[in-house]
ROSE-4610 file (N, C-alpha, C; in Angstrom, 1 decimal, always signed):
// ROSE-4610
residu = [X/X/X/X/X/X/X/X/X/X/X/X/X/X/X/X/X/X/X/X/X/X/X/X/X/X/X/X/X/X/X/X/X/X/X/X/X/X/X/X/X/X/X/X/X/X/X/X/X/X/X/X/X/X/X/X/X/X/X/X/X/X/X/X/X/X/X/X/X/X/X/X/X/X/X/X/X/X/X/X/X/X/X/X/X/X/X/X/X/X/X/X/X/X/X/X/X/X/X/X/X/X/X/X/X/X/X/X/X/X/X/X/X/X/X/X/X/X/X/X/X/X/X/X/X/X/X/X/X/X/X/X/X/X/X/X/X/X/X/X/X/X/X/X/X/X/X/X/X/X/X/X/X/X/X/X/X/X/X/X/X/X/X/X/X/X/X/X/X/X/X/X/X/X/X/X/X/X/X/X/X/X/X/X/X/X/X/X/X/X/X/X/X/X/X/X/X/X/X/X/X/X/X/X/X/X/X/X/X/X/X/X/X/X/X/X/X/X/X/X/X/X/X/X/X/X/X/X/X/X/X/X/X/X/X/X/X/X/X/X/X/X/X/X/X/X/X/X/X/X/X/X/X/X/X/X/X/X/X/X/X/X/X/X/X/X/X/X/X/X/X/X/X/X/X/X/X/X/X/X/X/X/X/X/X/X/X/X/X/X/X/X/X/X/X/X/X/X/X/X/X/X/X/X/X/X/X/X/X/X/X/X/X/X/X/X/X/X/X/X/X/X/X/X/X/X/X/X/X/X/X/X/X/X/X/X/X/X/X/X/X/X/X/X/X/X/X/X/X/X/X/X/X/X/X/X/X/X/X/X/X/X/X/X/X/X/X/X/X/X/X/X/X/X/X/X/X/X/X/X/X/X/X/X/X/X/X/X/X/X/X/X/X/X/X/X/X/X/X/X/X/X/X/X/X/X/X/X/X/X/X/X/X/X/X/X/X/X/X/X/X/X/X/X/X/X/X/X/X/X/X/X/X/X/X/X/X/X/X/X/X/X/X/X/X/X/X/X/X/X/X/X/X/X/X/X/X/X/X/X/X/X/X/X/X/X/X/X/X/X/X/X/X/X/X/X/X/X/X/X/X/X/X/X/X/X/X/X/X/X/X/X/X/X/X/X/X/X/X/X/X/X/X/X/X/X/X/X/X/X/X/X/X/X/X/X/X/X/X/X/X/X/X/X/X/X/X/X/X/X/X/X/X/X/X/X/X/X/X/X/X/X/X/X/X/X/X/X/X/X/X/X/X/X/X/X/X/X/X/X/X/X/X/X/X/X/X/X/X/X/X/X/X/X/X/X/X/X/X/X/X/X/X/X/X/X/X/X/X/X/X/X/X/X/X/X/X/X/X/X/X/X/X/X/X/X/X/X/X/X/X/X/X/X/X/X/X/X/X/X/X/X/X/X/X/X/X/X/X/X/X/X/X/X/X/X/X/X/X/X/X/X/X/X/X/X/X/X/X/X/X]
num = [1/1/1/2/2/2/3/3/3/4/4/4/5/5/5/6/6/6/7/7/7/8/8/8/9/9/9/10/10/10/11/11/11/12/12/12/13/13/13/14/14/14/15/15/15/16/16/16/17/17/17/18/18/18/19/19/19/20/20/20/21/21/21/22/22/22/23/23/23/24/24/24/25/25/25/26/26/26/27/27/27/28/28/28/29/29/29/30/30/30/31/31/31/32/32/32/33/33/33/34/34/34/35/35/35/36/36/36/37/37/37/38/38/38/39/39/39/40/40/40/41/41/41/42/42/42/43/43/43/44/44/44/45/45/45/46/46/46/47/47/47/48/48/48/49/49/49/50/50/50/51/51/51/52/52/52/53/53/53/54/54/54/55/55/55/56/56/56/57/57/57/58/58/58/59/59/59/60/60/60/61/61/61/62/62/62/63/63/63/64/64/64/65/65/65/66/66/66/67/67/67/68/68/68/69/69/69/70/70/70/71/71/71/72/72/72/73/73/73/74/74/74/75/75/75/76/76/76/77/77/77/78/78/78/79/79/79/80/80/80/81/81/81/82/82/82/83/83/83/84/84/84/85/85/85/86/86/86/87/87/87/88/88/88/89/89/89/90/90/90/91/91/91/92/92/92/93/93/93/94/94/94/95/95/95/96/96/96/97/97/97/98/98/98/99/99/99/100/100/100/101/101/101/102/102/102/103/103/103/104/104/104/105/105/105/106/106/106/107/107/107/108/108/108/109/109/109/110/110/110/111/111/111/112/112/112/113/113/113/114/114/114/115/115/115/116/116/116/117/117/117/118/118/118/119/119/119/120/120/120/121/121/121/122/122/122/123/123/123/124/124/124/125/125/125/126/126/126/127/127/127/128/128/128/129/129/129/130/130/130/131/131/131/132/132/132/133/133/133/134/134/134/135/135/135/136/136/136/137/137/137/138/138/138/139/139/139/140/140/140/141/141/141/142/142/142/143/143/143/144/144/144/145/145/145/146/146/146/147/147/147/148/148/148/149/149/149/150/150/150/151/151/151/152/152/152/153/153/153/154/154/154/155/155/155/156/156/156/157/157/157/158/158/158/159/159/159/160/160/160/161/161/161/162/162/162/163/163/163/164/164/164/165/165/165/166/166/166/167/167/167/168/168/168/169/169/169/170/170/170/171/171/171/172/172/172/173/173/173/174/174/174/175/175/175/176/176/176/177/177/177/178/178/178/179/179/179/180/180/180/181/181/181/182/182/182/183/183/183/184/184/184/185/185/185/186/186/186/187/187/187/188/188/188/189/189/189/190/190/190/191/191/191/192/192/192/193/193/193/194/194/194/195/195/195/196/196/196/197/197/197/198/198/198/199/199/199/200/200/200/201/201/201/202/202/202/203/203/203/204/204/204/205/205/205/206/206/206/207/207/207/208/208/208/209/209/209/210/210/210/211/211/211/212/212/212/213/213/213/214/214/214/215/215/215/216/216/216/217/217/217]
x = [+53.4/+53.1/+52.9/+53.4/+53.1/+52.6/+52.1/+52.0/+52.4/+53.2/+54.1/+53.4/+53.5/+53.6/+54.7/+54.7/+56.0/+55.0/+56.5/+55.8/+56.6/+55.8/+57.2/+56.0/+57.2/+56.2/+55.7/+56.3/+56.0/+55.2/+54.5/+53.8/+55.0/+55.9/+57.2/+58.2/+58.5/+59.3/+60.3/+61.5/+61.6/+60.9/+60.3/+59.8/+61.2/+61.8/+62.4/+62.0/+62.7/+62.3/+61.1/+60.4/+58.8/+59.1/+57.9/+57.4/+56.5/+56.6/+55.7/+54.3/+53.4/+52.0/+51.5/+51.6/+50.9/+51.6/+52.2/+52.5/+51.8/+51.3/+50.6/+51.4/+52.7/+53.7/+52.8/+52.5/+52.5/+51.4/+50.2/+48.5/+47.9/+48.7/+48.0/+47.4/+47.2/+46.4/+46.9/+46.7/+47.7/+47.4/+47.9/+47.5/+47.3/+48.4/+47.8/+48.4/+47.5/+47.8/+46.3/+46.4/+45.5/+44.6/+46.0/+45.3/+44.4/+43.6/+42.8/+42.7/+43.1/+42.8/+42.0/+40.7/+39.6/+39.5/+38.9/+38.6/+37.3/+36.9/+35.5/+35.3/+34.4/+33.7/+33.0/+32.7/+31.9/+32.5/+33.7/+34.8/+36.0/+36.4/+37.6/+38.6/+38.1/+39.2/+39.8/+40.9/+41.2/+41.1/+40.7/+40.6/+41.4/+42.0/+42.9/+41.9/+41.5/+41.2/+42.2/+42.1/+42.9/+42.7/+43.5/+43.2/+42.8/+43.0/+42.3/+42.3/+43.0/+42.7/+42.5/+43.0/+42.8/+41.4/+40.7/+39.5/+39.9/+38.7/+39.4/+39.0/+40.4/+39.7/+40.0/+39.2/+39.5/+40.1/+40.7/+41.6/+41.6/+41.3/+41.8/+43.2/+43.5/+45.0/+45.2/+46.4/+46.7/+46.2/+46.1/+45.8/+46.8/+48.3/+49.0/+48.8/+48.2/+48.0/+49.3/+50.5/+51.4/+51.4/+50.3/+50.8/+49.3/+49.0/+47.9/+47.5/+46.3/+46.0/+46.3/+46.2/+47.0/+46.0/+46.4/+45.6/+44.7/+44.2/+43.7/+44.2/+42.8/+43.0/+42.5/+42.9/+42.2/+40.9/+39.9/+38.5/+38.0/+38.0/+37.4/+35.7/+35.7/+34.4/+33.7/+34.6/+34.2/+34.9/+34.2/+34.8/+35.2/+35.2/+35.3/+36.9/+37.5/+38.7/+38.5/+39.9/+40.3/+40.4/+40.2/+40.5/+39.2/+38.2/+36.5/+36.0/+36.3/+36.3/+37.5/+37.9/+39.0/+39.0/+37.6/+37.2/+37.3/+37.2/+37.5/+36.5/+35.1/+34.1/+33.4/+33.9/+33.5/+34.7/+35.7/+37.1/+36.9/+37.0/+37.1/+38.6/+38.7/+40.1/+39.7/+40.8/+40.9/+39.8/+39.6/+38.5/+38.5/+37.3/+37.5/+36.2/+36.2/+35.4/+35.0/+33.8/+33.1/+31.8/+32.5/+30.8/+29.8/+28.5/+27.8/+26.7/+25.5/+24.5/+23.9/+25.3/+25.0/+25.9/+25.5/+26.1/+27.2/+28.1/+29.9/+29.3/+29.8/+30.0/+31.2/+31.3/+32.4/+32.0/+33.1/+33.0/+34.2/+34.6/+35.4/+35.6/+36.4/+36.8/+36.7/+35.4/+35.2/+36.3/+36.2/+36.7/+38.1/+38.7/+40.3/+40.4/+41.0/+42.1/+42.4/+42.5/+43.3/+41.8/+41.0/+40.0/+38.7/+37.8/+36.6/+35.5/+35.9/+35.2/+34.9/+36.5/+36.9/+35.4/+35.4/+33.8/+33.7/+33.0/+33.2/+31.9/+32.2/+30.3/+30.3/+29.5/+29.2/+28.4/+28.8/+27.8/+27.8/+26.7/+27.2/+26.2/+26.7/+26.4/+26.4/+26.0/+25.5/+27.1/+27.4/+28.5/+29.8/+30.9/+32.2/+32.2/+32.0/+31.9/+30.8/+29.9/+28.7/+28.8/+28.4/+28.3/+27.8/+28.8/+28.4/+27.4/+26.4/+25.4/+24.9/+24.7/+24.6/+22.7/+22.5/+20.7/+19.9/+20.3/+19.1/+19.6/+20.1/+20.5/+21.9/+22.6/+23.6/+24.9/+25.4/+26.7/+27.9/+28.2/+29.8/+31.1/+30.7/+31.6/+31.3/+30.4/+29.9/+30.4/+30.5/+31.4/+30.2/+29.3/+28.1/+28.5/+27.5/+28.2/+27.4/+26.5/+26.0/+26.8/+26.8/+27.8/+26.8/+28.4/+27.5/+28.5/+29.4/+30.3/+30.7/+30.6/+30.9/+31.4/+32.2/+31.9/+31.7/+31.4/+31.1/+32.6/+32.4/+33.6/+33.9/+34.8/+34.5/+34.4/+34.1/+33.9/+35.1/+35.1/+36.5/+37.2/+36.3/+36.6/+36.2/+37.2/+37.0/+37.3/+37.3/+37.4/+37.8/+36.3/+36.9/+36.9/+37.9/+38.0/+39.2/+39.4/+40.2/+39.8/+38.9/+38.4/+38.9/+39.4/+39.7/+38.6/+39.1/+38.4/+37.5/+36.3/+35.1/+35.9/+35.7/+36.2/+34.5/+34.2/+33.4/+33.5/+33.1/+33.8/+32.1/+32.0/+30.5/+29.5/+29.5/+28.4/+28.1/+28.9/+28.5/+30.0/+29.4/+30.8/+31.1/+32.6/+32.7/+34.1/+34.7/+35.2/+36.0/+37.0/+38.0/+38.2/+38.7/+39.4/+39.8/+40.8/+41.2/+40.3/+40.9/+40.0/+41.3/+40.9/+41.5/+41.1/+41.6/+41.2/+42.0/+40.8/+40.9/+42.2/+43.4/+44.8/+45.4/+45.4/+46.6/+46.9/+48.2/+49.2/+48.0/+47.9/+46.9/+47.5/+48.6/+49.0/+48.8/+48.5/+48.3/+46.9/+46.4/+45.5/+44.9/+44.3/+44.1/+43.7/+43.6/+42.9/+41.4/+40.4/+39.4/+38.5/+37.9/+36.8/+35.3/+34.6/+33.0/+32.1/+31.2/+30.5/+29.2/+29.2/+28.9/+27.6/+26.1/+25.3/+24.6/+23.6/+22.8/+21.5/+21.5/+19.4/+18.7/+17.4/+16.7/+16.9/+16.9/+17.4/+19.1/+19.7/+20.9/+22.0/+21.8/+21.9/+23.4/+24.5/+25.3/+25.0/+25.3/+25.7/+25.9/+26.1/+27.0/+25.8/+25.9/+24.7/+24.9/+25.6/+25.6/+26.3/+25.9/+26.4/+28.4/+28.0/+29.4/+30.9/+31.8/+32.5/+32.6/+32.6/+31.9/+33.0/+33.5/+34.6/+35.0/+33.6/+34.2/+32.8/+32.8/+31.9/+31.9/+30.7/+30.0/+29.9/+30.2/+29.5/+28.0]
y = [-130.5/-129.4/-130.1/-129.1/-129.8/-128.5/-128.8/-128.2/-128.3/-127.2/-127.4/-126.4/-126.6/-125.7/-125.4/-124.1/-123.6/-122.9/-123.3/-122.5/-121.6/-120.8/-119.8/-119.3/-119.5/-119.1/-117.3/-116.7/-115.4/-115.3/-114.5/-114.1/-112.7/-112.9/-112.0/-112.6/-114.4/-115.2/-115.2/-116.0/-116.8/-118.2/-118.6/-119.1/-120.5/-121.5/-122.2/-123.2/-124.1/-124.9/-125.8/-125.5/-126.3/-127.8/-128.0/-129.7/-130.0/-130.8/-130.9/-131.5/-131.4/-131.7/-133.1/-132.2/-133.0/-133.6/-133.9/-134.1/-134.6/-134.0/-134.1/-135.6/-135.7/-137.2/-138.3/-137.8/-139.1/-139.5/-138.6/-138.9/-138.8/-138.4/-138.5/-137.1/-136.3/-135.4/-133.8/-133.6/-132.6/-131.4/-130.4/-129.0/-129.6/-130.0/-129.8/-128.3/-127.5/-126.0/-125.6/-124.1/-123.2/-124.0/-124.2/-124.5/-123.5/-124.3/-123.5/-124.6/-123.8/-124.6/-123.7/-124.7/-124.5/-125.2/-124.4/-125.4/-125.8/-127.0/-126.8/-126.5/-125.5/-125.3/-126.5/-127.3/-128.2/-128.7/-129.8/-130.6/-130.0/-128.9/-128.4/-129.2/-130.2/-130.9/-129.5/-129.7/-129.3/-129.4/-128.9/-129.7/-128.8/-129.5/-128.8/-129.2/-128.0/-128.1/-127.6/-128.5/-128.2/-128.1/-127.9/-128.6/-127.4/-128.1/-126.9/-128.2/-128.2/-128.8/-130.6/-131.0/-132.4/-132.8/-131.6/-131.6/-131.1/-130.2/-129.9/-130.5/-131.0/-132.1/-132.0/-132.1/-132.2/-133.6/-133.0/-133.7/-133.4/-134.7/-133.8/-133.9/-133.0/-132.5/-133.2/-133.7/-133.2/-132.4/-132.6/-131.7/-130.8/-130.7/-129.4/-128.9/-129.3/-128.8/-129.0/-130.1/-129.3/-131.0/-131.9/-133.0/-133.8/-134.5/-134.7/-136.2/-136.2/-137.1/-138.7/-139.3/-140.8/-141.4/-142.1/-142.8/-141.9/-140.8/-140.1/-140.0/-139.8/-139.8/-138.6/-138.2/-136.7/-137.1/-136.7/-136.6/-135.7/-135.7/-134.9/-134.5/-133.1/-132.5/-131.3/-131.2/-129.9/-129.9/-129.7/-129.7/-131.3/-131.0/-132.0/-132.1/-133.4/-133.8/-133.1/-132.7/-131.1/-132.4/-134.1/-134.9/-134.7/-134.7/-135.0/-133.9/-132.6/-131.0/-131.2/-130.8/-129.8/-128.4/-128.0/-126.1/-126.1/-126.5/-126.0/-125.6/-125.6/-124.8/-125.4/-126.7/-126.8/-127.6/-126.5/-127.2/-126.0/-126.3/-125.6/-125.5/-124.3/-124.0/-122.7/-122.5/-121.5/-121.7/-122.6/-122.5/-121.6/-121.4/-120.5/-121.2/-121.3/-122.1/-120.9/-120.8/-119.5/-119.8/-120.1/-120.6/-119.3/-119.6/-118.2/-119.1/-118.8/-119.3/-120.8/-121.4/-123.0/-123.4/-123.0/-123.4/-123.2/-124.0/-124.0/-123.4/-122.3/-121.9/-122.2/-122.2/-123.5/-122.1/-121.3/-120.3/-120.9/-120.7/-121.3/-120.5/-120.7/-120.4/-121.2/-121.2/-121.7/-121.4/-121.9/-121.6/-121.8/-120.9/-120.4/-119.2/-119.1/-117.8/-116.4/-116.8/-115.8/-115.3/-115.7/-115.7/-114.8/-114.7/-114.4/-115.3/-116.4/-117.9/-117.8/-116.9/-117.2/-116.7/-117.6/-116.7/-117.6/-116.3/-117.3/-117.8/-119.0/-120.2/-120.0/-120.6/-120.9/-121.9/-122.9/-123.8/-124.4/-124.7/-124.4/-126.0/-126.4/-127.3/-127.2/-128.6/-127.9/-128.4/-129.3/-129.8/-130.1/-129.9/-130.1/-131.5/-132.0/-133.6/-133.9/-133.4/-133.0/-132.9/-133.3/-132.7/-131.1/-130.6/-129.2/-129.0/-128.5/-128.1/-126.3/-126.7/-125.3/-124.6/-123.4/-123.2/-123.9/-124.4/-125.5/-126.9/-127.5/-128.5/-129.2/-128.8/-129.9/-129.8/-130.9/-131.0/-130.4/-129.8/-128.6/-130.0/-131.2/-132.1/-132.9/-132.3/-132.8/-131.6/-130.3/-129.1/-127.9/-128.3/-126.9/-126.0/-125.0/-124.1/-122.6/-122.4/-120.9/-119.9/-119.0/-117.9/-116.9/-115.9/-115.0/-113.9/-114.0/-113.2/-113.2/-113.1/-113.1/-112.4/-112.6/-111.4/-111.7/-111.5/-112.3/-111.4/-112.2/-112.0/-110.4/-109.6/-108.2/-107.2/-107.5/-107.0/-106.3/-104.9/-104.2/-105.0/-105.4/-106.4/-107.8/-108.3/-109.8/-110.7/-112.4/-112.4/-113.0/-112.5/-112.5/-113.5/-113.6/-114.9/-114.8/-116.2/-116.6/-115.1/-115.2/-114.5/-115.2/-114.2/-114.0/-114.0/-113.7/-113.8/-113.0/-113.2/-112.3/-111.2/-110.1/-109.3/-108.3/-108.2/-107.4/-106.2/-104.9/-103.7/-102.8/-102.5/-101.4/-102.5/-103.9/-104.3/-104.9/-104.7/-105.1/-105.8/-106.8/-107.8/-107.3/-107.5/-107.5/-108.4/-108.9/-109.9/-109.2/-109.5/-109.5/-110.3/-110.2/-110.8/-110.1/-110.6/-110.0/-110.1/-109.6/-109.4/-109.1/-109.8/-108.9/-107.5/-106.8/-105.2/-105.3/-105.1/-105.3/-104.1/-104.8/-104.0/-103.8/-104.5/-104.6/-106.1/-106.8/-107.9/-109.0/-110.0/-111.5/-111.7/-111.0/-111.9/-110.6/-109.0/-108.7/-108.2/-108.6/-108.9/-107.8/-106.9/-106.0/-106.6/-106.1/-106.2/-105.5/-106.5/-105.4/-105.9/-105.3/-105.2/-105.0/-105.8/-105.3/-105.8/-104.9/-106.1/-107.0/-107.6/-108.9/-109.1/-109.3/-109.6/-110.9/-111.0/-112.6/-112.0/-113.2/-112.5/-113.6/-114.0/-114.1/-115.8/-116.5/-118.2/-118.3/-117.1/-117.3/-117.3/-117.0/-117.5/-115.4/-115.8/-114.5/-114.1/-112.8/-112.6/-110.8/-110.6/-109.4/-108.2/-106.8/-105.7/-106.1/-106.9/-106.6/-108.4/-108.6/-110.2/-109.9/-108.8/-108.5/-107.6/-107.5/-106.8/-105.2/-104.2/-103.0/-102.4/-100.8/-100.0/-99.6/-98.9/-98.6/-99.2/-99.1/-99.2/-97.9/-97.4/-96.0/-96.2/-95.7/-95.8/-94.7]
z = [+13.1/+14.1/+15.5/+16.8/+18.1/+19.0/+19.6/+20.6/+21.7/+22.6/+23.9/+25.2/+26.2/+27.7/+28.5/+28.3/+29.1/+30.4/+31.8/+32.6/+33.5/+34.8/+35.3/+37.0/+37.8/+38.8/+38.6/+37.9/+37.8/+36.4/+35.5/+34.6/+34.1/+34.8/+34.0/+33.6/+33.7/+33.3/+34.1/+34.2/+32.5/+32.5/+31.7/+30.9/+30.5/+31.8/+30.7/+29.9/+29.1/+28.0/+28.5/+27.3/+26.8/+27.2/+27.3/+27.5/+26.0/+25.1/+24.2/+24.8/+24.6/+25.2/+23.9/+22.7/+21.4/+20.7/+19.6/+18.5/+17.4/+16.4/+14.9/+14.2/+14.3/+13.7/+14.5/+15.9/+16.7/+16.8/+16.5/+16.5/+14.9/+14.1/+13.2/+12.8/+13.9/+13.3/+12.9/+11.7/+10.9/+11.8/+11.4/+11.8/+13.5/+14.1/+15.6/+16.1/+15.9/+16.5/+16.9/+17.1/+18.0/+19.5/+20.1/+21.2/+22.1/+23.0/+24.2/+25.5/+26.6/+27.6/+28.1/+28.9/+29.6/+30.8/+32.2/+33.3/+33.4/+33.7/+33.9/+35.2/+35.1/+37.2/+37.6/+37.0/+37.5/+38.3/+37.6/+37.7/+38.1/+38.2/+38.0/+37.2/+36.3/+34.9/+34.0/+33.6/+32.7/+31.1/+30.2/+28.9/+27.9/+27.0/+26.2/+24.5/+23.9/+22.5/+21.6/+20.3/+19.3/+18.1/+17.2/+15.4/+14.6/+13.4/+12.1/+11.3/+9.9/+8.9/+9.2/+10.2/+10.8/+11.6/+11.7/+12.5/+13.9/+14.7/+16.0/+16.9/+18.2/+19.1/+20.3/+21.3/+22.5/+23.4/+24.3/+25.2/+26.8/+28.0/+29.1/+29.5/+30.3/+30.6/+32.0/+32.4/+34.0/+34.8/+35.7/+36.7/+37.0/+36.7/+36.6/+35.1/+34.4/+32.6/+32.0/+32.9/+32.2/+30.9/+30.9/+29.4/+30.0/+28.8/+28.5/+29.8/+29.9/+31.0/+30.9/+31.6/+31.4/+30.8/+29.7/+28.9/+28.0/+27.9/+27.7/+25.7/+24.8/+23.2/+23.0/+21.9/+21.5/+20.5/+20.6/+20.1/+19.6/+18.0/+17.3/+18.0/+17.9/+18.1/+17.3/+16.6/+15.6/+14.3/+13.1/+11.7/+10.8/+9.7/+8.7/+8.6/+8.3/+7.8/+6.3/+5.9/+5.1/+3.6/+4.2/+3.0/+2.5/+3.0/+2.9/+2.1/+3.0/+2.3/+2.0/+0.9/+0.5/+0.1/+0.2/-0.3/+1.2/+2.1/+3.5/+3.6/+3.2/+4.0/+5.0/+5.4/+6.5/+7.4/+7.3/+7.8/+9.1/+10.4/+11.3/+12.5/+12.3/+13.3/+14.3/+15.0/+16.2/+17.4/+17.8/+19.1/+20.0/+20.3/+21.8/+22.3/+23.7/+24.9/+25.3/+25.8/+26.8/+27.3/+28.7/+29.3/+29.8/+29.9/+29.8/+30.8/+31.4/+31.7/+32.0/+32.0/+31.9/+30.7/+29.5/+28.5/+28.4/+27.5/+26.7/+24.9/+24.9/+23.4/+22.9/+21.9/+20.9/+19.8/+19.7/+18.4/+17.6/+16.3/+15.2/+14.2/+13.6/+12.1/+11.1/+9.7/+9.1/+7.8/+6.3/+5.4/+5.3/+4.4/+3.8/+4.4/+5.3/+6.4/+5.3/+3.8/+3.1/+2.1/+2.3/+1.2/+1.8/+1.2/+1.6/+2.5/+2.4/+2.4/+4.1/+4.7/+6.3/+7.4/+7.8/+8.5/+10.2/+11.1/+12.4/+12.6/+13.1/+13.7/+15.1/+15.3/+16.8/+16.9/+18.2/+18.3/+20.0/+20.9/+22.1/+22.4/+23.8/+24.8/+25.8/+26.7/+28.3/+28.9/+28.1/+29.3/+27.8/+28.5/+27.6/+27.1/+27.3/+26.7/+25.9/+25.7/+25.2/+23.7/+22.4/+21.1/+21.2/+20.6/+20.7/+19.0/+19.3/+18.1/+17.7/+16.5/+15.9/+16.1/+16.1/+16.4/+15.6/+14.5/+13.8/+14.3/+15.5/+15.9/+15.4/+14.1/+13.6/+13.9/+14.0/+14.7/+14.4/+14.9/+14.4/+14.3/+14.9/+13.9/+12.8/+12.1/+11.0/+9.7/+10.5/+10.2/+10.0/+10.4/+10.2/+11.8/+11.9/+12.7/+12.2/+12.7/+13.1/+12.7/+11.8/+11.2/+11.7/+12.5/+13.3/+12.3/+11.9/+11.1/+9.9/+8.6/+7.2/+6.5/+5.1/+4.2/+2.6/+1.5/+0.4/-0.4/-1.8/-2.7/-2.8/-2.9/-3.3/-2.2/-0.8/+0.2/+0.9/+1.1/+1.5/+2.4/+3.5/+5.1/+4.5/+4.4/+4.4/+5.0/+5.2/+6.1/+7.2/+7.8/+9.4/+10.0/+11.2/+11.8/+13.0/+13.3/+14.6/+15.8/+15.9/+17.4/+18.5/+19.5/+20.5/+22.0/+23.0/+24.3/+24.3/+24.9/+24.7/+26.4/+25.5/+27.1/+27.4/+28.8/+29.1/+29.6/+29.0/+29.6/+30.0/+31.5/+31.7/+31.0/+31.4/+31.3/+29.6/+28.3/+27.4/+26.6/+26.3/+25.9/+24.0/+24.1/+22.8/+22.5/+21.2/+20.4/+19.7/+20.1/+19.0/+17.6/+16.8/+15.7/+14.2/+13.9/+12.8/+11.2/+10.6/+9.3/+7.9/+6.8/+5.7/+5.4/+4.8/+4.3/+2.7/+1.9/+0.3/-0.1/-0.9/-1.3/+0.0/+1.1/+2.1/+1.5/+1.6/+1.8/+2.3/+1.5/+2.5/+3.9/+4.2/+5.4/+6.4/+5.9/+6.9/+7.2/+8.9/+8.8/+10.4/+10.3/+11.7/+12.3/+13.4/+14.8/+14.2/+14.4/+14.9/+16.3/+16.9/+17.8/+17.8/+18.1/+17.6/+18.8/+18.9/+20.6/+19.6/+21.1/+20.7/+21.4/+21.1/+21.8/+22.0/+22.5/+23.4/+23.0/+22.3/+22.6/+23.6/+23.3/+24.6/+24.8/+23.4/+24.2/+24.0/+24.1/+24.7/+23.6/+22.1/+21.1/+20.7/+20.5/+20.1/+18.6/+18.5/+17.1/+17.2/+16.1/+15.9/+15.6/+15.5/+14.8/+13.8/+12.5/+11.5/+11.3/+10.1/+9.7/+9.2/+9.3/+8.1/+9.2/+9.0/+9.4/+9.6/+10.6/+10.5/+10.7/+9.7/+10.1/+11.4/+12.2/+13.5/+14.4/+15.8/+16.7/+17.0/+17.1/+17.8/+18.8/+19.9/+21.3/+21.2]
């Protein structure tokens, strides 16, 4: 697997042919997919995260983002090699970066994508280069990770995972991500939405540990 950047002076295309950025043959590291690029305000650097079953790792970019920076290796920072785990429960994929108050949140997808096992972590730092850590302190590249999302065996919503961009609407943020629904196809998997709260040392999590039919306003 590789990861590529296509680009277009318009956001209506076209879009001609990709530039590859990664290659999984050429580093070694399996599963190079679910990218995220992030800028830092600090720095204005670019950083490109990646990975699932190979561990997920960061990288900086060029300064056009369009291929990885000179000399520059990718660095595992989140999750266990899938050889170490093989139940995947502490194999982490899908990153999302979201700076809030100072801090970088590092949210993830734990487990097996098709199973019950799938659940999302979180674990956050002050600076992107930084070990990102879970609220009892342990390292999300050791594969631990704050579960703000779950569902156990048997559960209609199961689960959930690969979240999306925190969007803010009137003041109160909420998360996307898909979920199984018990007797639909493993592969198909909804959309759902749920907001998402902060409490007081800064720490997210959901009204409910588990996946909820609807949001009430």
């Amino acid at each position: 697997s590789a990861i590529f950047v296509y680009s277009s002076k318009s956001a209506d295309g076209p879009f001609p042919d990709g530039k590859m950025i990664t290659y999984g043959k050429e580093t070694g590291i399996i599963d190079t997919i679910d990218s995220e690029v992030v800028k830092d305000p600090a720095s204005g650097r670019l950083w490109l995260f990646f990975g699932s079953t190979g561990r997920v790792h960061r990288v900086p970019l060029s300064a056009d983002g369009k291929s990885i920076a000179r000399g520059a290796k990718p660095v595992p920072v989140a999750g266990r090699h899938v050889h170490a785990n093989p139940d995947r429960l502490h194999v982490l994929e899908g990153t999302y970066l979201y700076h809030r108050k100072g801090w970088w949140y590092l949210f993830a997808s734990r487990g097996r994508y098709a199973d019950w096992s799938y659940a999302i972590v979180v674990g956050r730092a002050r600076k992107l280069t930084d070990d990102f850590v879970d609220r009892e302190g342990r390292l999300l590249k050791e594969g631990f990770g704050t579960v703000i999302l779950k569902s156990d065996r048997g559960d209609v919503f199961f689960g959930p995972g690969h979240n999306a961009e925190i969007v803010t609407i009137r003041g109160r943020d909420f998360m996307p991500f898909h979920c199984h629904v018990e007797g639909e196809h493993r592969n198909q998997r909804p959309l759902f939405i749920q907001e998402i709260f902060w409490d007081r040392d800064g720490w997210p999590s959901f009204k409910s540990l588990k996946p909820q039919k609807q949001v009430k306003e």
